[in-house]
FINU-779271 format. One record per atom (N, C-alpha, C): x, y, z; residue in one letter. Coordinates in pm, whole numbers, padded with zeros to 5 digits, always signed. Example, Ala and Ser with C-alpha at 12.3 -4.5 7.8 and 13.67 -1.06 7.14 Angstrom:
<pts>
+01319-00569+00780a
+01230-00450+00780a
+01320-00330+00780a
+01285-00225+00708s
+01367-00106+00714s
+01290+00003+00787s
</pts>
This chain:
<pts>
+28406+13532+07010x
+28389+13648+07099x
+28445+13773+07033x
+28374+13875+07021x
+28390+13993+06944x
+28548+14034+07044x
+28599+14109+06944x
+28719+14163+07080x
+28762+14329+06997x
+28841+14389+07085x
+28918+14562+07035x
+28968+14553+06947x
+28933+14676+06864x
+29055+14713+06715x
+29115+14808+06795x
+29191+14802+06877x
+29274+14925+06944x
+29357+15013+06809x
+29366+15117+06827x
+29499+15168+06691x
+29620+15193+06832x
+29725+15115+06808x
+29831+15125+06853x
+29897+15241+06882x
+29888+15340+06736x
+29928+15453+06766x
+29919+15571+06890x
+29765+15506+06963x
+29750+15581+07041x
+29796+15578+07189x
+29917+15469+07177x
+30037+15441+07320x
+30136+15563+07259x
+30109+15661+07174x
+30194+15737+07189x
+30221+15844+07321x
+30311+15924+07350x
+30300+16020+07449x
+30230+16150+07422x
+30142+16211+07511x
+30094+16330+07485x
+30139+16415+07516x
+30170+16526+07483x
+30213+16692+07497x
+30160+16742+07694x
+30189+16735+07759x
+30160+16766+07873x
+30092+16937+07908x
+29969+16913+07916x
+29908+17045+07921x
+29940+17149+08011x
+29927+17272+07963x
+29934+17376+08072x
+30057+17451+08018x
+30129+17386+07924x
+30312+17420+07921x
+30322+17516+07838x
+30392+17644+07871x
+30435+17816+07798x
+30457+17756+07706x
+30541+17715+07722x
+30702+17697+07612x
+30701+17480+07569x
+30707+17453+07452x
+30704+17335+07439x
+30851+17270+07384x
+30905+17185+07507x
+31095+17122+07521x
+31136+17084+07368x
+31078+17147+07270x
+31148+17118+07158x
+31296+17038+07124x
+31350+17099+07207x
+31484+17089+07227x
+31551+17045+07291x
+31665+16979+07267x
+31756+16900+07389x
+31749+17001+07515x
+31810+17084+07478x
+31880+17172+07618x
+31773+17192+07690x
+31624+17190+07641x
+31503+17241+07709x
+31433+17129+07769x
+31410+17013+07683x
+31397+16888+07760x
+31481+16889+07927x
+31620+16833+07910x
+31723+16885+08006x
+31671+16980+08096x
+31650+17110+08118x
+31597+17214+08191x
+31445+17188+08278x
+31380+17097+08174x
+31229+17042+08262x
+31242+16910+08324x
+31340+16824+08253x
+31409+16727+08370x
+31457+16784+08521x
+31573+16889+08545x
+31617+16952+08604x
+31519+16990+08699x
+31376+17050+08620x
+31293+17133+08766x
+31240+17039+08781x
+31191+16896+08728x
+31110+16812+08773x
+31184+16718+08889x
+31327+16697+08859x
+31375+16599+08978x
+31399+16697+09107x
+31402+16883+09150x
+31421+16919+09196x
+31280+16958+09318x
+31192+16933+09185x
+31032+16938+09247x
+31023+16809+09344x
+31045+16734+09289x
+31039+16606+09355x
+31136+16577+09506x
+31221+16620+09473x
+31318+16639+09596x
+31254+16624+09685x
+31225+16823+09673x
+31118+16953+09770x
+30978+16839+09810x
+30977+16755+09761x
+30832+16694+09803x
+30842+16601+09859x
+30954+16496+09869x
+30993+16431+09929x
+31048+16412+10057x
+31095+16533+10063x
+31168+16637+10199x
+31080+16721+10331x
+30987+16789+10265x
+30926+16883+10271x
+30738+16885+10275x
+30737+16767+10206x
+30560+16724+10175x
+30484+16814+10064x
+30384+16848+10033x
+30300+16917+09957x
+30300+17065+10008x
+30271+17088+10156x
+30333+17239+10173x
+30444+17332+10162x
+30554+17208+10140x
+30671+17284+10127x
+30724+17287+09968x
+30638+17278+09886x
+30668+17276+09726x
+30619+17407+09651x
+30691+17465+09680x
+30667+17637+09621x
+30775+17599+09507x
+30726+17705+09380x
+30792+17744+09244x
+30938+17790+09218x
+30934+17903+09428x
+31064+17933+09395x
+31154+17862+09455x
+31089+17786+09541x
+31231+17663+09556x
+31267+17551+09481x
+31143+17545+09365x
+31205+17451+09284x
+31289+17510+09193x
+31295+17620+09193x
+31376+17725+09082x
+31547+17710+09121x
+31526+17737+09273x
+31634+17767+09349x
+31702+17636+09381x
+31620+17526+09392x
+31708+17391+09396x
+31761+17362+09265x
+31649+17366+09187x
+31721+17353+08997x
+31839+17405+08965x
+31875+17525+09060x
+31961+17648+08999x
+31931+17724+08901x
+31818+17758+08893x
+31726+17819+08767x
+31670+17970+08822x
+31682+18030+08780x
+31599+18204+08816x
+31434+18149+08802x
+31367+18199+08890x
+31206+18186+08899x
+31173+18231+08719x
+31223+18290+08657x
+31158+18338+08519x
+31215+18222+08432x
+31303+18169+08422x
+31339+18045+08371x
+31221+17965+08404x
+31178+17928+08540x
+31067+17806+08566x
+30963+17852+08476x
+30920+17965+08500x
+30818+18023+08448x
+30788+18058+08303x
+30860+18003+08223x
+30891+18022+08102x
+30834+17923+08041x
+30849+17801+08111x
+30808+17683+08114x
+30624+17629+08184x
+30663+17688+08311x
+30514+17632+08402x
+30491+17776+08485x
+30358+17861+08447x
+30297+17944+08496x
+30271+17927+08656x
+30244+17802+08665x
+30245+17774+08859x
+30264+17634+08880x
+30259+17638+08967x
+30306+17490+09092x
+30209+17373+09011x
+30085+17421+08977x
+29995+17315+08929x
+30036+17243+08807x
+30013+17305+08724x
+30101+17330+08598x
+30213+17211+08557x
+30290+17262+08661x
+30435+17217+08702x
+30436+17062+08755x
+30329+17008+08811x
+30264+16896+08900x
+30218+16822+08741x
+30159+16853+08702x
+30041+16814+08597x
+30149+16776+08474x
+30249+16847+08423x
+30352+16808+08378x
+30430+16671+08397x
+30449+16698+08502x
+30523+16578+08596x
+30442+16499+08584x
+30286+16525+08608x
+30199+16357+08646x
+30200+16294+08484x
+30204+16389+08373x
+30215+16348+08175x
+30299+16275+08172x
+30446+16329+08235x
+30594+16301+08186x
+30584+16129+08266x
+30467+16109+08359x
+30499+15981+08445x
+30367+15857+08373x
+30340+15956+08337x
+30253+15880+08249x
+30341+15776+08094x
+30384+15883+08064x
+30455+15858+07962x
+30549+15717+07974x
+30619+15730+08060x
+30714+15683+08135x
+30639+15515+08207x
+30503+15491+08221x
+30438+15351+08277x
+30414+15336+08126x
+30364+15411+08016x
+30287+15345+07908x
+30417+15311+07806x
+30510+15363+07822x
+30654+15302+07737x
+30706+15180+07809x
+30726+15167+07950x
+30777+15044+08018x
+30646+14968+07960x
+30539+14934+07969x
+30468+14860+07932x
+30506+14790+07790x
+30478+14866+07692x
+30481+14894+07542x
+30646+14795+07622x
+30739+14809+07622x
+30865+14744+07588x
+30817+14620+07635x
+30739+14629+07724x
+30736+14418+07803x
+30674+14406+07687x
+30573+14442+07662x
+30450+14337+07581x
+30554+14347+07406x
+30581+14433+07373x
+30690+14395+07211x
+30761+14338+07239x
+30858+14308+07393x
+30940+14179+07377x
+30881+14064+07393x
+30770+14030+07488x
+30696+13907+07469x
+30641+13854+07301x
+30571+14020+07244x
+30536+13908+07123x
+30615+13886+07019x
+30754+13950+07067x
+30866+13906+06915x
+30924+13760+06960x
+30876+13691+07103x
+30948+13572+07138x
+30886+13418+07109x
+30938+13328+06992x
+30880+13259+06981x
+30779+13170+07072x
+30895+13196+07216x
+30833+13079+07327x
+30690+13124+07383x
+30692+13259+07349x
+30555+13323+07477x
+30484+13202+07479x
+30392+13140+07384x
+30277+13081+07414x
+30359+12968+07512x
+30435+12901+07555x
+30449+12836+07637x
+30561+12918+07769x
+30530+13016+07824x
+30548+13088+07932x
+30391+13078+07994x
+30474+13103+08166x
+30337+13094+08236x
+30272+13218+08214x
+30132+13169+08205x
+30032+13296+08141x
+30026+13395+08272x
+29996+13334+08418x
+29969+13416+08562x
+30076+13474+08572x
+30219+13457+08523x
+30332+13550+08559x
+30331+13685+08429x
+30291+13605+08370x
+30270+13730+08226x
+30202+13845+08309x
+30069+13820+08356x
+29979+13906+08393x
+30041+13969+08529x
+30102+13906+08568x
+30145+13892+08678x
+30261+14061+08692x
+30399+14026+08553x
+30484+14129+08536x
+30373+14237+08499x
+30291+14268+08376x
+30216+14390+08368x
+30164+14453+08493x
+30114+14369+08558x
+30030+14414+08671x
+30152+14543+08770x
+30266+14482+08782x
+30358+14504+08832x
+30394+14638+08781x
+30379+14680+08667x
+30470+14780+08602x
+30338+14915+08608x
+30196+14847+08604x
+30087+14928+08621x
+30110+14979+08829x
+30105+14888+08919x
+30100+14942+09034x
+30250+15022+09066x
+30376+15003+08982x
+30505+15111+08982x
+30466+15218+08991x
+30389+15194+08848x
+30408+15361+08789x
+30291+15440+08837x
+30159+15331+08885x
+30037+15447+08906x
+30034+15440+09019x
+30126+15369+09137x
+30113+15426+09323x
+30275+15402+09359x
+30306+15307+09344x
+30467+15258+09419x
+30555+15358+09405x
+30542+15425+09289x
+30678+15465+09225x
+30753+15396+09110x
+30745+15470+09035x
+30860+15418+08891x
+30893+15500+08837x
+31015+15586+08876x
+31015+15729+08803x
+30991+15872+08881x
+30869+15817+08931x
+30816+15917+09012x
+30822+15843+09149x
+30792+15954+09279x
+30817+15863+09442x
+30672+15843+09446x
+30615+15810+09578x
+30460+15744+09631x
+30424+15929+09643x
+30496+16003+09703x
+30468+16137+09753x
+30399+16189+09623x
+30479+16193+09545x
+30481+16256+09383x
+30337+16238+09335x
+30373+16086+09291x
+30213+16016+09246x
+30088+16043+09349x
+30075+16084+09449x
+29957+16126+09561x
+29929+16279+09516x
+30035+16329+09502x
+30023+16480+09446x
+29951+16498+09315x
+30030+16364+09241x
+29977+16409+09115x
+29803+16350+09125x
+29824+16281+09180x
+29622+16194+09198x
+29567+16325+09223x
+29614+16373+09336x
+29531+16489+09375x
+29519+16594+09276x
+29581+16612+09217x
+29569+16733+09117x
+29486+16701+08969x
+29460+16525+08964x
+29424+16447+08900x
+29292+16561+08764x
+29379+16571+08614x
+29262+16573+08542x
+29169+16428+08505x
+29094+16454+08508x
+28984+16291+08457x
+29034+16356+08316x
+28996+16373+08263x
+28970+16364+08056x
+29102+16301+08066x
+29222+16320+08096x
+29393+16286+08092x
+29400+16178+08138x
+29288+16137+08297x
+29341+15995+08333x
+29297+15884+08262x
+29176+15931+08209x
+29066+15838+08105x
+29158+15820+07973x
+29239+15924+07934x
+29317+15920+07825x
+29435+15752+07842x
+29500+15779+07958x
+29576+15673+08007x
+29549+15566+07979x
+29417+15566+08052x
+29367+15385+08081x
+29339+15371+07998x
+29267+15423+07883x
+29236+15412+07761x
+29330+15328+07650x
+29461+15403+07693x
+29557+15350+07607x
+29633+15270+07642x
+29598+15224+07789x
+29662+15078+07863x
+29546+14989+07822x
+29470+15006+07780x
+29319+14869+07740x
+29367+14882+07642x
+29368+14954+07566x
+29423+14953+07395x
+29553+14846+07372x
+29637+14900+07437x
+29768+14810+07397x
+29718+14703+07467x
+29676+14646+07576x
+29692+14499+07632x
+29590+14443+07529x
+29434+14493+07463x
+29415+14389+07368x
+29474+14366+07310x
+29561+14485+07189x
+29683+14423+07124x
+29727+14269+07128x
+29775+14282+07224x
+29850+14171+07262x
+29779+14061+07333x
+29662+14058+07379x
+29657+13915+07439x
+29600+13826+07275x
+29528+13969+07212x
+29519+13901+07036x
+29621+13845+06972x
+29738+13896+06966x
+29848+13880+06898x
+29921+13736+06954x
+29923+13731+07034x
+29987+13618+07122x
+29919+13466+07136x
+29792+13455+07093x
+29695+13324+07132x
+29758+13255+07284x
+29754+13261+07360x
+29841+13194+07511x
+29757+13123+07541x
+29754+12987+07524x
+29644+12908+07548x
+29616+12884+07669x
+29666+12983+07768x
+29640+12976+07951x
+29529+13081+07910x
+29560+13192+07827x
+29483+13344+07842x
+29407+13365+07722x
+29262+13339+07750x
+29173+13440+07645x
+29175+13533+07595x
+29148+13558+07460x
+29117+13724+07439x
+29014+13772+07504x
+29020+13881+07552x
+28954+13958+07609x
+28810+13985+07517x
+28715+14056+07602x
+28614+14141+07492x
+28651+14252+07563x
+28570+14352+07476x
+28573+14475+07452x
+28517+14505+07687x
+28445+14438+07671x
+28390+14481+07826x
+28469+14439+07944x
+28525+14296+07900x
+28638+14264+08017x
+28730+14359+08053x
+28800+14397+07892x
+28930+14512+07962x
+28869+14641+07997x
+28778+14682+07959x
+28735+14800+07959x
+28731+14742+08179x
+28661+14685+08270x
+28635+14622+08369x
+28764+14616+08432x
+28860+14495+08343x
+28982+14491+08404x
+29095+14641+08452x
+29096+14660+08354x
+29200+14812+08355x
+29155+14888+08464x
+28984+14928+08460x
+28931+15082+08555x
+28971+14992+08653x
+28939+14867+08687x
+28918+14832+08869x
+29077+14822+08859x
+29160+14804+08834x
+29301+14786+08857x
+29377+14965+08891x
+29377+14993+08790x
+29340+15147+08830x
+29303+15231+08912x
+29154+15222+08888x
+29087+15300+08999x
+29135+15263+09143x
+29175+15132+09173x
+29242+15064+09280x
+29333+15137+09322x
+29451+15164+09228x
+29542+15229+09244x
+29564+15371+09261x
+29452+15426+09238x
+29414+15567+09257x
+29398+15610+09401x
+29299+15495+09406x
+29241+15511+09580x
+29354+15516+09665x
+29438+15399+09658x
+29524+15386+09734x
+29655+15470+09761x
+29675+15539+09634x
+29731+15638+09649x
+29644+15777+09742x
+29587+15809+09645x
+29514+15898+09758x
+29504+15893+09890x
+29467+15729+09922x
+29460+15720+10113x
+29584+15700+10139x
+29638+15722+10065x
+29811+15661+10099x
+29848+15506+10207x
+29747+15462+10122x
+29737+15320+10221x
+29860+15224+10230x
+29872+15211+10338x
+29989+15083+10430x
+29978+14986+10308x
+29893+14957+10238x
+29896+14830+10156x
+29987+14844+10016x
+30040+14969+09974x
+30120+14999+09877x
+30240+14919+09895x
+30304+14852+09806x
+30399+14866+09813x
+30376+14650+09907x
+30301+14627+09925x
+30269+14521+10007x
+30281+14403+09868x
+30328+14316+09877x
+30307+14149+09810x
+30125+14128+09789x
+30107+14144+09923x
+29993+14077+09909x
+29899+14195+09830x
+29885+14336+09847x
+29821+14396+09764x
+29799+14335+09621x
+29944+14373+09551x
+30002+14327+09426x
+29920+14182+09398x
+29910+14113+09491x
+29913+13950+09432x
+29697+13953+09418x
+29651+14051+09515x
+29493+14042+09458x
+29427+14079+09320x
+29552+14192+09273x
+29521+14271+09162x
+29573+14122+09085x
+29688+14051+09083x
+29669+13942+08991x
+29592+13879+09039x
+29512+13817+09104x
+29445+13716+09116x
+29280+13763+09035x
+29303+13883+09068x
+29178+13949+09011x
+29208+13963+08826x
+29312+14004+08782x
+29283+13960+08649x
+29319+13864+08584x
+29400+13743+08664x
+29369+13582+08647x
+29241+13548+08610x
+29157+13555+08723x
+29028+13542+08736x
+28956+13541+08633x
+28992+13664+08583x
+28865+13722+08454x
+28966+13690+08294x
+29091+13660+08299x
+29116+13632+08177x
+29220+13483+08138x
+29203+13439+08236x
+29237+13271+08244x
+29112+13196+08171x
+29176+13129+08028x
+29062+13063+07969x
+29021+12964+08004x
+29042+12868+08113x
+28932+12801+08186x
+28832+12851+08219x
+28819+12983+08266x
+28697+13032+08277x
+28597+13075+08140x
+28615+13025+08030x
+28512+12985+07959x
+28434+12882+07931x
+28455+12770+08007x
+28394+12642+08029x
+28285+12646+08097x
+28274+12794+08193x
+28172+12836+08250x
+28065+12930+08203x
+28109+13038+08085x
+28037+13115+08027x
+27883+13031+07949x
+27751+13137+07953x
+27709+13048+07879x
+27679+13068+07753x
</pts>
């Protein structure tokens, strides 16, 4: 079965668009931490109407021209935050899957819990919260660029072929090129929706446990006994 040449390199983090000034620097990193946990607060508190520039300035302890030095507006400022959370699911990932394949035992770990933890660290970071709150991540959906989210998933299919190649798990097939491409959007896009409707099912066991059952399903190699 043909399968991905992913280039790895591309689980790197991207430059978060829209940004004046780029955090070169400790102290400036620090300063966009600062307005981002203060943004978040205001949104948590307050909802989407109550997240104006100058109260994130004013909770930061920052002069509005300080924010602005940084993020021209509220959007900006959002869109940042949704990069920096991005960043933040595709590194927790990247650490599970390099400690699984530096461990001699993987191939005899259960394969459904394998899929099972990823799945987990994908519905954190793209609805539950990991980093960011459920409020946050709804904001950021909504403000959602496609070319950026396509960038994401892109580089979550990339790294998981990586690794189900690297690993042989004789519970789990390698993938083809069409499974993950299948697996990832519907896991995803799942998670999109649900953020957006802000559905009761976030945050639920049983949500969580369809999204594994659903890529059990499609990458448990018993199910090639059936292919024809």
């Amino acid at each position: 079965m043909a399968t991905a040449k992913p280039d790895k390199a591309s689980t790197k983090p991207q430059a978060a668009p829209g940004l004046r000034r780029q955090p070169s620097q400790a102290r400036a990193q620090q300063t966009m931490q600062t307005l981002f946990k203060a943004a978040a607060q205001i949104l948590d508190k307050e909802g989407e109407g109550g997240l104006t520039t100058n109260k994130v300035a004013a909770a930061a302890g920052f002069s509005i021209g300080t924010l602005y030095q940084y993020f021209p507006s509220k959007e900006v400022l959002v869109r940042a935050m949704a990069t920096r959370g991005q960043e933040m699911v595709l590194q927790e990932l990247e650490r599970y899957l390099s400690e699984l394949e530096t461990l001699p035992e993987v191939r005899q770990l259960d394969g459904r819990e394998l899929l099972a933890k990823a799945v987990r660290i994908l519905v954190r970071g793209f609805a539950t919260g990991k980093g960011l709150s459920q409020s946050l991540i709804h904001l950021c959906w909504t403000l959602e660029k496609p070319e950026e989210t396509a960038s994401a998933v892109r580089q979550v299919a990339d790294r998981l072929a990586i690794f189900f190649e690297r690993i042989h798990h004789p519970a789990l097939q390698t993938p083809s090129p069409a499974q993950m491409f299948v697996l990832t959007r519907s896991v995803i896009g799942t998670l999109r929706s649900a953020s957006l409707e802000k559905s009761p099912l976030l945050g639920s066991p049983a949500f969580e446990e369809v999204l594994v059952q659903m890529a059990w399903a499609l990458l448990a190699r018993q199910q090639l006994s059936h292919s024809v």
